[in-house]
C-alpha positions in Angstrom: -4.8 17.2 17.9 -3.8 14.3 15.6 -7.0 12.1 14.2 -6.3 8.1 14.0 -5.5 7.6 10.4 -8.4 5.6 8.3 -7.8 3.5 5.6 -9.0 2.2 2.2 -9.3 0.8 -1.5 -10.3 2.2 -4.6 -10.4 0.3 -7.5 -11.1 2.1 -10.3 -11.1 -1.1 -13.4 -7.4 -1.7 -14.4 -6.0 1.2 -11.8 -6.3 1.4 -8.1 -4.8 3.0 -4.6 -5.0 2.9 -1.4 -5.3 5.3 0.9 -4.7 6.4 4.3 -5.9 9.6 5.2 -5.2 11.3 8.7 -5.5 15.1 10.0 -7.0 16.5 6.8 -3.8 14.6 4.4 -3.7 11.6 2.2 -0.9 9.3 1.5 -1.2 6.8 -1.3 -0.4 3.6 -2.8 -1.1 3.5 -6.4 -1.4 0.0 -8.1 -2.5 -2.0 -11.9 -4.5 -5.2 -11.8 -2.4 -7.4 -14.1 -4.3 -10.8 -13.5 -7.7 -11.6 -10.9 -4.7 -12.2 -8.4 -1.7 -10.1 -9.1 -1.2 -6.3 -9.0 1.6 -4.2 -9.1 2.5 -1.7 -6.6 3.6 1.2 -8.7 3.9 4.1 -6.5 4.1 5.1 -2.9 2.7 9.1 -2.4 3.2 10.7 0.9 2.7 14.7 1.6 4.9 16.6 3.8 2.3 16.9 6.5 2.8 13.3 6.6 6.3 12.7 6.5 8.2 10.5 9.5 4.8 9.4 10.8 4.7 6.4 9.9 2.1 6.8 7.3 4.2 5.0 4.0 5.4 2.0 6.4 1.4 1.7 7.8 0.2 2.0 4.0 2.3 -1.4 3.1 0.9 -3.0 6.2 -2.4 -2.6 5.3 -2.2 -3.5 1.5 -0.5 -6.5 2.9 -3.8 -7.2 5.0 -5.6 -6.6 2.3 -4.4 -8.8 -0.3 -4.0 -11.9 1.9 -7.9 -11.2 2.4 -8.3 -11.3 -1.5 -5.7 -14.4 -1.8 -3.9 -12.2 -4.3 -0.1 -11.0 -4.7 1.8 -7.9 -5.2 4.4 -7.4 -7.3 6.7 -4.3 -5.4 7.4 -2.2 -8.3 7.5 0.5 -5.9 11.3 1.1 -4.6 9.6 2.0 -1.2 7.1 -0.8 -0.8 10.0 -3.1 -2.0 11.9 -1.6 0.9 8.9 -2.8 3.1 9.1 -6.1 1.6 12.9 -6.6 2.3 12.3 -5.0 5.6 9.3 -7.8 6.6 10.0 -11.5 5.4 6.7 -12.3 7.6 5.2 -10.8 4.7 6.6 -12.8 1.8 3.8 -14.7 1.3 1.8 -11.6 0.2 4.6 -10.8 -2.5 5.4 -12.3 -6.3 8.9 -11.8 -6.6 
């Protein structure tokens, strides 16, 4: 039986990810604080168990959420969250490109 995913942010100083875990796995964004409002999305993680769920796409959505909270940006260093970004312009405004 599949478990609704849960989501979250660790900062840890300069570093960070986020993370969506769901039946036992954990998919990741990793990001760097560059400025009080910028950070750069630097890597997109998703295990097996969790591939073609959904889970990477969902990640993105929820950073996106997340920043706009926070009134910060996010550079998409990340060739997969970039894809996101091209994928959503209603999420521009969450993006320094």
């Amino acid at each position: 039986m599949s478990t609704d995913p849960s989501f979250r942010r660790e900062d840890h100083g300069a570093k960070g990810r986020y993370v969506l875990t769901q039946d036992g796995a954990e998919a990741e964004i990793t990001f760097s604080v560059t400025t009080p409002t910028l950070i750069i999305a630097d890597h997109t993680g998703v295990p097996d168990a969790l591939r073609g769920t959904g889970a990477g796409a969902a990640l993105v959505e929820y950073m996106v959420g997340d920043v706009r909270a926070r009134g910060i940006k996010i550079v998409p260093l990340c060739p997969f969250v970039n894809a996101q970004r091209r994928k959503h312009p209603e999420w521009a405004d969450a993006f320094a490109t």
